[in-house]
C-alpha positions as CSV (number, residue, x, y, z in Angstrom):
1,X,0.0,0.0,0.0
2,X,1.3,3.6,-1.4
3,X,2.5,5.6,1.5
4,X,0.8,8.7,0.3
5,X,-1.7,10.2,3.1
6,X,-4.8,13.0,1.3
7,X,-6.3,15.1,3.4
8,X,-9.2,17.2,2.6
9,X,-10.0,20.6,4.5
10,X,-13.8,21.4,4.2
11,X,-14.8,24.6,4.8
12,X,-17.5,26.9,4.2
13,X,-15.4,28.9,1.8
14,X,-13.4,26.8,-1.0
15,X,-11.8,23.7,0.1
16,X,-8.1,22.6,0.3
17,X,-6.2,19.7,-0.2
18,X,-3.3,18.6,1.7
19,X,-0.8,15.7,0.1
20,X,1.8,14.3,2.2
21,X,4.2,12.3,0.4
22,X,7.6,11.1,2.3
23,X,8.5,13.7,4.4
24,X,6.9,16.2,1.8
25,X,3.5,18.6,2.1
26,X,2.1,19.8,-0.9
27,X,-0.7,22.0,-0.3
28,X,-3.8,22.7,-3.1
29,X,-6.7,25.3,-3.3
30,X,-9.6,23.2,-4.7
31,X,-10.5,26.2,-7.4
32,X,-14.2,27.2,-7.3
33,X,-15.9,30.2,-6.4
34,X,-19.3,32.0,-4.8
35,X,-21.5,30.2,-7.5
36,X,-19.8,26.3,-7.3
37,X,-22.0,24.0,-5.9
38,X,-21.4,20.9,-3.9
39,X,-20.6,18.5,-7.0
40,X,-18.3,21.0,-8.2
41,X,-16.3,21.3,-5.4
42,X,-16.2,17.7,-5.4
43,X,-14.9,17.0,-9.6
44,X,-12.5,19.6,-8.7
45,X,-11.3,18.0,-5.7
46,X,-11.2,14.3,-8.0
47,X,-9.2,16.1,-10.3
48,X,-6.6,17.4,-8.2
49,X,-6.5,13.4,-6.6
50,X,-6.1,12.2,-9.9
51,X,-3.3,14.6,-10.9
52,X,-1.7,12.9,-7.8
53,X,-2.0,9.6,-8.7
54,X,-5.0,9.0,-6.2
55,X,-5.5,5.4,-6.2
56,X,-8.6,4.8,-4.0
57,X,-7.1,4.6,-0.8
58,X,-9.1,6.3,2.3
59,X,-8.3,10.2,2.9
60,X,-9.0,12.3,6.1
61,X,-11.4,15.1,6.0
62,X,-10.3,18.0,7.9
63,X,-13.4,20.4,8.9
64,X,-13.1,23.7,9.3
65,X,-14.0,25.7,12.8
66,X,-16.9,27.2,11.5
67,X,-18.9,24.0,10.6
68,X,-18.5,22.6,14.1
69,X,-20.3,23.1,17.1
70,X,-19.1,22.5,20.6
71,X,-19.7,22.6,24.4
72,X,-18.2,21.1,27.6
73,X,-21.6,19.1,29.3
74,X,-20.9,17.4,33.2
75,X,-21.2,13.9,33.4
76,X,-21.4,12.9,37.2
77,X,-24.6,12.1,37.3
78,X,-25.0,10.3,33.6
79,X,-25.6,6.3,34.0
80,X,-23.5,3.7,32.4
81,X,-26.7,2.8,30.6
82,X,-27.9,4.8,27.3
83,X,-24.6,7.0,28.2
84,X,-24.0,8.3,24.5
85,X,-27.5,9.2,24.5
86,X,-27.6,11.3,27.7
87,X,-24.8,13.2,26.9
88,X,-26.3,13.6,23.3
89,X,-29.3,15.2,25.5
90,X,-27.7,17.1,28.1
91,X,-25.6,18.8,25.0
92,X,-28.2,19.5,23.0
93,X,-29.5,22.1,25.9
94,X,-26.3,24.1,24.7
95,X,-27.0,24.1,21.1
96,X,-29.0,25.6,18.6
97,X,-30.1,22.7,16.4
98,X,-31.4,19.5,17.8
99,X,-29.3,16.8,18.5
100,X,-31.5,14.8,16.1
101,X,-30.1,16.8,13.3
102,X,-26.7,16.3,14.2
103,X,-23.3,14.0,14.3
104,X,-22.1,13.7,17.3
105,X,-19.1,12.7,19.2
106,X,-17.3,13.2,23.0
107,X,-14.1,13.3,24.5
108,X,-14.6,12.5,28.0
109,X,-12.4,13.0,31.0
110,X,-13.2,12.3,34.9
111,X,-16.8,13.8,35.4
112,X,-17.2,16.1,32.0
113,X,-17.2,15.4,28.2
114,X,-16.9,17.9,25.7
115,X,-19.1,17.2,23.1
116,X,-18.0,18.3,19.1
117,X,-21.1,18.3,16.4
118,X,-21.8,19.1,13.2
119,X,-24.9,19.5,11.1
120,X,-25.7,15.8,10.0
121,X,-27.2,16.8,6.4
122,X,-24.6,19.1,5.5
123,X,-22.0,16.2,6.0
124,X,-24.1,13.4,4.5
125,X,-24.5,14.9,1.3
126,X,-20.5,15.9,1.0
127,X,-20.0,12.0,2.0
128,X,-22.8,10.7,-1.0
129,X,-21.0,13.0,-3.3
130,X,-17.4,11.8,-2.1
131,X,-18.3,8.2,-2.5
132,X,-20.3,8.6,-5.8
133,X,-16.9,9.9,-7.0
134,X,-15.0,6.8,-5.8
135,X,-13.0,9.0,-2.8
136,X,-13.1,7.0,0.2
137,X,-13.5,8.7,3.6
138,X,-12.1,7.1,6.8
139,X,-12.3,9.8,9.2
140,X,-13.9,13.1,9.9
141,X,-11.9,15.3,12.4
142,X,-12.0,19.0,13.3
143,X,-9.0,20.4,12.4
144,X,-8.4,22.0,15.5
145,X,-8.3,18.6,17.0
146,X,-6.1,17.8,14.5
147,X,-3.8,20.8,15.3
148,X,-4.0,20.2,19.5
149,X,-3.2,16.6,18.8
150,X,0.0,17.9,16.5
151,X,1.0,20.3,19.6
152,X,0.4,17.9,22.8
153,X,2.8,14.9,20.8
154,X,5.3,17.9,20.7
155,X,5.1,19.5,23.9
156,X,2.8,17.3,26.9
157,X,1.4,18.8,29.6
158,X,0.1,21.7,28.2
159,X,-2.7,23.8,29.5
160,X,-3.9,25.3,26.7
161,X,-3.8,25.3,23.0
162,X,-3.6,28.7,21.0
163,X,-4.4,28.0,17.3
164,X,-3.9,30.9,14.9
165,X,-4.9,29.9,11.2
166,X,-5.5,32.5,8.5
167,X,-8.9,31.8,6.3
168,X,-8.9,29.8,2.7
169,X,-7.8,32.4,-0.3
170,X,-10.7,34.3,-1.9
171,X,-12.2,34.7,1.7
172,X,-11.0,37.8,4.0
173,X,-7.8,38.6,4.8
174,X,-9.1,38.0,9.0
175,X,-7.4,35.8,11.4
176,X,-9.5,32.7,13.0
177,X,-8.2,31.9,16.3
178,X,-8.8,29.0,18.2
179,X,-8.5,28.3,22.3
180,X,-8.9,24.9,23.5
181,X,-8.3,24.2,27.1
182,X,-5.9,21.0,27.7
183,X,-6.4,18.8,30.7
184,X,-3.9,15.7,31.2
185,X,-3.4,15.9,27.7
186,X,-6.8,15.6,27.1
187,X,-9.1,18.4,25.4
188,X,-12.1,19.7,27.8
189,X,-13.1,23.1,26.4
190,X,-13.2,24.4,22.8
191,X,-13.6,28.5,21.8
192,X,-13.5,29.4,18.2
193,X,-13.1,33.4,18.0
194,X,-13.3,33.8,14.3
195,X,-11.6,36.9,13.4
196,X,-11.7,38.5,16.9
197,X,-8.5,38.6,19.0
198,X,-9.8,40.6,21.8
199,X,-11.8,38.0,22.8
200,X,-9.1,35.6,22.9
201,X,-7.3,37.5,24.7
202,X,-10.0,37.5,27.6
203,X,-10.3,34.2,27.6
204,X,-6.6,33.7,27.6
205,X,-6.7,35.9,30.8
206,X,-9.4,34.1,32.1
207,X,-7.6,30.8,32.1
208,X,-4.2,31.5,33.1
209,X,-6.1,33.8,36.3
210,X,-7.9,30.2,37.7
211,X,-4.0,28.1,37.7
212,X,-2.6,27.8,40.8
213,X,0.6,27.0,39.3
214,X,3.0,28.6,36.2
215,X,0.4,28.3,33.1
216,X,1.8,26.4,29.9
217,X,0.6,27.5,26.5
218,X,1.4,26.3,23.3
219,X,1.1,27.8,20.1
220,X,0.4,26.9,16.7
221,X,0.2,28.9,13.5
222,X,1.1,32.3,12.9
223,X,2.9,33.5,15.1
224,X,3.0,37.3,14.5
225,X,-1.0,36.9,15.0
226,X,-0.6,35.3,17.9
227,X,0.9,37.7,20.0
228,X,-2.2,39.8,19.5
229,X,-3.9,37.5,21.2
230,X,-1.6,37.1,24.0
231,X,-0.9,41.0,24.1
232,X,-0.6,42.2,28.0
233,X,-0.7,38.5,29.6
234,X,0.4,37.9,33.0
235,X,4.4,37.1,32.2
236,X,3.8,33.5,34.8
237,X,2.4,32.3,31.7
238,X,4.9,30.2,29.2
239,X,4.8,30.6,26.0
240,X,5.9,27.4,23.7
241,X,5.6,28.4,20.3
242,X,6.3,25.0,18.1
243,X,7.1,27.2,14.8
244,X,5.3,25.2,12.7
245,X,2.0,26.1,10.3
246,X,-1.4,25.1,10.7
247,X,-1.3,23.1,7.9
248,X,1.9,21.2,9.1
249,X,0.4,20.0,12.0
250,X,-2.8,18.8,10.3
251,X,-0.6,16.4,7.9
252,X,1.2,15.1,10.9
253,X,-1.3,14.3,12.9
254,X,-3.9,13.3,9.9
255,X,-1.2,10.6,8.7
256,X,-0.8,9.2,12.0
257,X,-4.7,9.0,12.1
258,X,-4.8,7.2,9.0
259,X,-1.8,5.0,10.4
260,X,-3.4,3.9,13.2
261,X,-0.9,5.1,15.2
262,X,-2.5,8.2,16.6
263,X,-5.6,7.9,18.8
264,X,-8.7,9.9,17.6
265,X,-10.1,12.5,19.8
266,X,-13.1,13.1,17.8
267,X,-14.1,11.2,14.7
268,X,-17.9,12.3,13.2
269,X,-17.5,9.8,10.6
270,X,-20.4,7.6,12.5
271,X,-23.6,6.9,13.2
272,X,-25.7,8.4,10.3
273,X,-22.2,8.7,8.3
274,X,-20.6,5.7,9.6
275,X,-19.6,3.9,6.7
276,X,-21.1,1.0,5.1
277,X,-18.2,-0.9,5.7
278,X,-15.8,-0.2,8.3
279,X,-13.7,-2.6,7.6
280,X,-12.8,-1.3,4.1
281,X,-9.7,0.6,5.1
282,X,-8.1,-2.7,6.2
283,X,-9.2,-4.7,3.3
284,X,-6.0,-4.3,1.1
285,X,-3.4,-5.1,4.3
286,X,-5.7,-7.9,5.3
287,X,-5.9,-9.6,1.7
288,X,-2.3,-9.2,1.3
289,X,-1.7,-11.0,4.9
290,X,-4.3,-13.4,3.8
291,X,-2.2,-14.3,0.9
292,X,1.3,-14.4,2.8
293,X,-0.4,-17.0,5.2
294,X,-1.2,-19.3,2.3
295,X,1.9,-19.2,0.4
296,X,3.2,-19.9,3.9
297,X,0.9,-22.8,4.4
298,X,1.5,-24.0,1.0
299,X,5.5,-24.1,1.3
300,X,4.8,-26.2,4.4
301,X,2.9,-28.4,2.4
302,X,5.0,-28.8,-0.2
303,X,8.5,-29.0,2.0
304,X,6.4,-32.0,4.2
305,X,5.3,-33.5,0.6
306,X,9.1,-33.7,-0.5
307,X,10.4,-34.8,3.2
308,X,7.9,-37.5,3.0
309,X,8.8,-38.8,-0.7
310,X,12.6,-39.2,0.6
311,X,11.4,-40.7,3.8
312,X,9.9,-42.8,2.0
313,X,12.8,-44.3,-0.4
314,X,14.7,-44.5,2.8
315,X,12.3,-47.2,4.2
316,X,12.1,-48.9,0.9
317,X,15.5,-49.3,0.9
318,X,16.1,-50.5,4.5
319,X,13.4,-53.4,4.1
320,X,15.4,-54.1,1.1
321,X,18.3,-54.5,3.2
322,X,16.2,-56.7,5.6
323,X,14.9,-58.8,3.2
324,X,18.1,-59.5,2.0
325,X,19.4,-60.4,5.4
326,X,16.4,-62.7,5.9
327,X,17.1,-64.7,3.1
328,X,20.9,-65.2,4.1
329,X,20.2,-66.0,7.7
330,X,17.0,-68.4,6.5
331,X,18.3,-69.6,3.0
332,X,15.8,-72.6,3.5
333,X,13.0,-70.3,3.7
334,X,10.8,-70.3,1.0
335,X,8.9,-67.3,1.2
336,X,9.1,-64.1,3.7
337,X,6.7,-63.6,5.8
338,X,5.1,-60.1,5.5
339,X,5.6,-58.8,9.0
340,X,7.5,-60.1,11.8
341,X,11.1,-60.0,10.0
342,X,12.5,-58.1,12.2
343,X,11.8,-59.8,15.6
344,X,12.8,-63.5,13.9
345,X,16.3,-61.3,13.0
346,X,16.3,-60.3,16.3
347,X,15.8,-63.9,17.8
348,X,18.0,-65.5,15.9
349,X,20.8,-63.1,16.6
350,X,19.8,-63.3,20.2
351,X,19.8,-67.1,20.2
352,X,23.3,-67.5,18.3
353,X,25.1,-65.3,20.6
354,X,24.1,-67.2,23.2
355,X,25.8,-70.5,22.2
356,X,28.6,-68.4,21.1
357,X,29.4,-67.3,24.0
358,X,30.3,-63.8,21.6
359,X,29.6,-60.6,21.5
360,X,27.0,-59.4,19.6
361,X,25.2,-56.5,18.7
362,X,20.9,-56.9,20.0
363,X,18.1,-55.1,17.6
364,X,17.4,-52.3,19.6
365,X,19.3,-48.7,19.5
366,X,21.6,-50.1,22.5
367,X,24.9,-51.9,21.8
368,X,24.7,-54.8,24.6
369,X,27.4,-57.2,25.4
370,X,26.2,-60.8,25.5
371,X,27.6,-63.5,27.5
372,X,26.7,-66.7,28.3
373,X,24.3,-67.1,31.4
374,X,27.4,-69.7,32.7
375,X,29.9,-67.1,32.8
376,X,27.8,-64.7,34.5
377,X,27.0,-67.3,37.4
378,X,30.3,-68.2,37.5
379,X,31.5,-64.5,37.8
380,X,28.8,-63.7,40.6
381,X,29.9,-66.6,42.8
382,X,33.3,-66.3,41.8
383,X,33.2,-62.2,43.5
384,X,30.6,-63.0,46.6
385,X,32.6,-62.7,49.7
386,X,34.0,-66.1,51.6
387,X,34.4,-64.7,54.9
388,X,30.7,-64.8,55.9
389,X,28.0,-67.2,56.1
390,X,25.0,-66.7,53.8
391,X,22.6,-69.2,51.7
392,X,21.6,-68.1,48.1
393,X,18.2,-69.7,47.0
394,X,17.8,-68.3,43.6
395,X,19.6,-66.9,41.4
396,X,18.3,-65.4,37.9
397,X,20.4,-64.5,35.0
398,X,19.7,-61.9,31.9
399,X,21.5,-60.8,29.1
400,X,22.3,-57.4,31.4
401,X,21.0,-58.5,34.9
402,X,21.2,-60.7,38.0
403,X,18.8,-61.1,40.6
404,X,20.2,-62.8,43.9
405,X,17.7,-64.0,46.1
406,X,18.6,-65.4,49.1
407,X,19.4,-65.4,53.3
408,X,22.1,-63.5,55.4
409,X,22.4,-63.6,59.2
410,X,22.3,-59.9,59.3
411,X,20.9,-57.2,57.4
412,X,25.3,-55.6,57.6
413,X,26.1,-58.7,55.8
414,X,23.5,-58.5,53.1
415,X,25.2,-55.0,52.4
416,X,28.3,-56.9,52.2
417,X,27.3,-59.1,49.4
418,X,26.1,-56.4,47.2
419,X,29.0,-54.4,48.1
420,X,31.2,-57.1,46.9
421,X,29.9,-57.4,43.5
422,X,30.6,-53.4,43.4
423,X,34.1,-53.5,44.0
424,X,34.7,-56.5,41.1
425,X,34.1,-53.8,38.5
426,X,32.0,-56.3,36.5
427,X,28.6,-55.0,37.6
428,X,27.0,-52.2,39.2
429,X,24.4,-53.3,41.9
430,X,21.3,-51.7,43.9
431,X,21.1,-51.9,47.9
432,X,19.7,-54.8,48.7
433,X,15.8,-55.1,50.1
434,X,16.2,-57.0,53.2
435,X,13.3,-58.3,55.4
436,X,13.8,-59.6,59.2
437,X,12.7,-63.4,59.6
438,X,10.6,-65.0,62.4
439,X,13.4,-67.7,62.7
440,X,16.1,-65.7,62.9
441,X,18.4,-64.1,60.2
442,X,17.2,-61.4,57.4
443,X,16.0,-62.2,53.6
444,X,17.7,-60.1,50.7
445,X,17.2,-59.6,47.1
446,X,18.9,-57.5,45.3
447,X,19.3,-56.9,41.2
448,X,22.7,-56.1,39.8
449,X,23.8,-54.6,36.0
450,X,26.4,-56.2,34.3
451,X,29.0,-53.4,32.8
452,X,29.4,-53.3,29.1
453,X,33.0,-52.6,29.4
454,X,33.7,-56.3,31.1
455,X,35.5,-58.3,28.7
456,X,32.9,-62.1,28.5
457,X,36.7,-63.6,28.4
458,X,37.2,-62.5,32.0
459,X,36.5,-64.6,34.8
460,X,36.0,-67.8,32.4
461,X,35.1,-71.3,33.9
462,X,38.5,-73.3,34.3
């Protein structure tokens, strides 16, 4: 998606169009004049999209001062339930048109909202017209929000917000000055002077008169107009002046709107003009994520197919292998039986190292070392202490274990038996369970490992 951001100003003079390209703003008078009516204004402005290679993605409208209405309502005594509507209510008492015939939106803080409108039918129609002309709108924003936004990034914590923006060309030469009060970064009042820098002034006044502390006011626009405004001000109050135009701070914050990566104050693109599809302005993003997941699930697919296919010739070729040893171990075998194979491999390995007396490799994973069970009784007698008296009553031999089962006078001297085998070297051995007997004496048992490292010539019957 292009990273060109449009922004269209609506006013009730001609309109303007911001493009924001890189870290360039280019800045157009839609051209009309007294007699151009709404679809003008609107072919005028596709042209001047077109001309900038507009390709259908979602643009900003920006309204002017004039065509918004505001007041700051209190909200301590407003339910959780039908809430938007309340507030709707409790504003309308501060307007002069019904809320009815109006969009609507709030930005509360703790106890207040200040509540931004506009008339509904003047927008709807501009919207209609917009879409008939195949320019999408994703937000609609006063552009004094847009500007405060712009100046509380730049400088937090400020009090107030002095905007300063000189009217469209072909209108008068006049000023329009904008005061919005700032609480923890958060707008709660909103005064549109028009042309009339006295009055801003009082207000100015006004506000930095109720702070108990040093009074921080930033200042956007011109700035040789805006020290009319702030002409004979208390000098407690700072002045941060960001240097930077009206329609700077518009493009910044408008492309961080359309970025998702500013949050909206006030957006009256909802309710009556919410559009049809919200979700449009994502569509492109999502269908290219859409497509990265399949290819991605498709590589998968393919990778797994090709793994499988060599897998596959491996296992061919190592029951190739066992076939082959089958016939040479069982030449007199006619036929080979379908499963099984490898267990009668297995067993006849098993059963030929045993009367070899050799070592020899078992089926599993684990290299063993076979001896013959002889060997390993003789070695186990051959390493049990003489010195005491004990009785052995069974004794059972694996290819890698001995189990001794038998009697000791004393549980010590069962320890000693087990310890015995230890210190040979040729196996590795548990404690012994040992059990007290009604006659006198203890009962052992005990398992013991034989070491792979033992040499089966060791410790050979002579």
């Amino acid at each position: 998606m292009t990273n060109d951001r449009h922004i269209l100003i609506l006013s009730d003079g001609p309109w303007r169009l911001l493009y924001h390209h890189g870290d360039q703003l280019e800045t157009f008078d839609i051209p009309s004049d007294a007699d151009s009516s709404l679809s003008d204004k609107v072919h005028a402005s596709k042209q001047q999209l077109l001309e900038l290679d507009y390709d259908g993605q979602p643009i900003l409208l920006a309204l002017a001062s004039s065509l918004c209405l505001s007041a700051t309502i209190d909200t301590s005594s407003i339910e959780r339930s039908g809430r938007r509507r309340s507030m709707g209510y409790q504003l309308e008492e501060h307007l002069p048109i019904c809320v009815e015939d109006a969009v609507v939106d709030f930005v509360e803080s703790p106890g207040e909202a200040l509540g931004v409108c506009t008339e509904q039918d003047l927008l709807v129609s501009v919207i209609d017209a917009l879409t008939a002309s195949g320019i999408a709108v994703q937000h609609i924003c006063p552009a004094a929000f847009l500007i405060t936004s712009f100046a509380v990034d730049q400088q937090p914590d400020g009090d107030a917000v002095l905007i300063t923006n000189p009217k469209p060309v072909g209108m008068s030469d006049e000023i329009e000055f904008d005061l919005i009060e700032m609480r923890k970064n958060r707008p709660v009042k909103w005064w549109w002077f028009a042309g009339d820098a006295e009055a801003a002034n009082k207000e100015l006044s006004r506000l930095s008169d109720t702070q108990s502390e040093p009074f921080t006011l930033l200042s956007v626009g011109s700035e040789q107009h805006a020290q009319q405004a702030r002409k004979g001000l208390s000098a407690s109050i700072e002045v941060l002046s960001l240097n930077r135009s009206c329609d700077e701070a518009i493009a910044h914050a408008a492309c961080g709107i359309l970025e998702q990566q500013t949050k909206v104050w006030i957006d009256l693109r909802r309710d009556a003009l919410a559009p049809p599809n919200r979700y449009e302005a994502y569509r492109k993003p999502l269908t290219a994520l859409l497509i990265a997941v399949l290819m991605f699930v498709l590589s998968i697919g393919v990778v797994a197919q090709l793994r499988g296919r060599a897998y596959s010739v491996r296992v061919a070729e190592a029951l190739a292998q066992q076939r082959d040893a089958y016939r040479e171990v069982f030449p007199e075998s006619k036929r080979i039986p379908r499963i099984g194979v490898r267990k009668r491999l297995e067993s006849e390995q098993r059963r030929l190292a045993g009367l070899g007396g050799e070592a020899a490799e078992s089926g599993d994973s684990d290299s063993i070392q076979m001896t013959s069970a002889l060997t390993q009784l003789h070695d186990v007698l051959a390493n049990l202490p003489s010195n005491i008296r004990y009785r052995i009553l069974d004794i059972s031999i694996q290819p890698r274990l001995v189990r001794v089962d038998g009697q000791a006078q004393s549980h010590a001297q069962a320890e000693k038996l087990v310890v015995a085998l230890q210190k040979s070297g040729r196996y590795s051995a548990e404690a012994p369970r040992t059990q007290t007997m009604r006659e006198g004496g203890v009962s052992f048992l005990f398992t013991a490992e034989r070491r792979t490292n033992t040499s089966s010539t060791q410790g050979a019957i002579p």
